[in-house]
C-alpha angles and dihedrals in degrees: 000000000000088000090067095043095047098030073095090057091038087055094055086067082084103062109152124222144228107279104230133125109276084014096205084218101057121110133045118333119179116208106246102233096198095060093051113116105203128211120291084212100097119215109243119213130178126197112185145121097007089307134118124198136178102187102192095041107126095258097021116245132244131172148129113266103214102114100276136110115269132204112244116173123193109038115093094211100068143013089198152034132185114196109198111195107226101180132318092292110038140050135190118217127192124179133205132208112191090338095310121108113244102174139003129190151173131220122210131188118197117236090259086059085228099107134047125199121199112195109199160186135177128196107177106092120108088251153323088100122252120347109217128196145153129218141191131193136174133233125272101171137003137261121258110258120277085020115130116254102264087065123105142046110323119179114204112243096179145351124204115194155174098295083225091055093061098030120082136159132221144203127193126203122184110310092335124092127209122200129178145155146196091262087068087253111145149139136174120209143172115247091231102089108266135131125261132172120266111216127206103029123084095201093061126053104169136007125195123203131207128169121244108209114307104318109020125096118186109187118193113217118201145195109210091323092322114118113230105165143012113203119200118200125185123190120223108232095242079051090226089121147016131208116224139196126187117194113195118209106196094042092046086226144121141224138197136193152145130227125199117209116244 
């Protein structure tokens, strides 16, 4: 589910800052899209049989594609998935939490079977209402034959998105940071290293903060104790921008981007 797949980038949006008075970093940042340099780990699907897959899922998913909710244990975001064949080249996805749908998308393959294109929203955030986004990605191995044509190795190549969805603000006070967004995603934590819980997002329970030299940050995101991603933030020194690199545990992968203050 890209949920699943972008909850890591989501999570840069709450990059914590240096704790100083006037902090220069203080205030509202957007995640540039164009400068993000997405994973060379591609996302392998297969369609076949009756049968959906999405093999690099964490844990990896299984179900039969045939409209109705499947059971799905282990990812906090959803209980069930339903997969709908379109045609041989497109699927549709929608995906419960508790009975309520929390995200719904389609996969489409181009006539050359070389780019996919995932149209979708997701609804299960606190608040903020739906983030909405489109992705394409191109094809890094083919689909086994009679598959349909979702199936295969895909590399994301860009990702356009709800403005709200990659755009947070934070306040620092003393040596304590608070970030928050229009989704109702927030935590505030001390800079010394300590856990603190992390609201809004049901993949991430606690978060816990350090400085690396003057103008560094690495957060440490966790799932009941578990890590599942180290973030790594560096301040340019006019403060109009700030690098950031995501590294996601469970995916093996990394992610870099820049965002520009507004």
């Amino acid at each position: 589910m890209k949920k699943l797949f972008f909850a890591g980038l989501l999570a840069l949006l709450f990059v914590p800052v240096v704790a100083m008075a006037q902090s220069p970093f203080d205030g509202t940042w957007k995640i540039d899209m164009n400068s993000v340099q997405w994973p060379a780990k591609p996302e392998v699907l297969l369609l076949q049989n009756g049968m959906y897959e999405c093999k690099t899922c964490d844990p990896p998913i299984k179900v039969k594609a045939d409209g109705t909710d499947q059971k799905v244990a282990g990812i906090p975001y959803l209980d069930t998935l339903s997969v709908k064949v379109i045609d041989d080249h497109s699927a549709e996805e929608t995906a419960k939490k508790d009975g309520k749908v929390v995200e719904t998308l389609k996969r489409s393959v181009s006539s050359d079977g070389n780019t996919s294109t995932v149209n979708w929203t997701y609804s299960g955030n606190p608040s903020g209402g739906p983030q909405t986004g489109t992705d394409t990605a191109k094809r890094v191995a083919k689909a086994p034959a009679g598959a349909n044509l979702i199936s295969g190795s895909w590399r994301t190549e860009k990702v356009d998105m709800s403005a709200n969805a990659a755009t947070w603000t934070f306040k620092t006070n003393g040596n304590e940071l608070t970030s928050t967004d229009s989704t109702g995603t927030s935590y505030t934590a001390k800079l010394d290293g300590t856990d603190a819980p992390y609201k809004g997002d049901p993949g991430i329970t606690s978060v816990s903060v350090k400085m690396l030299g003057k103008d560094t940050l690495e957060e440490t995101f966790k799932r009941d104790g578990k890590v599942i991603s180290i973030h790594k933030a560096t301040v340019a020194a006019d403060g109009k921008t700030i690098k950031l690199i995501e590294d996601d545990k469970l995916q093996g992968t990394t992610t870099k981007s820049v965002a520009q203050k507004q």
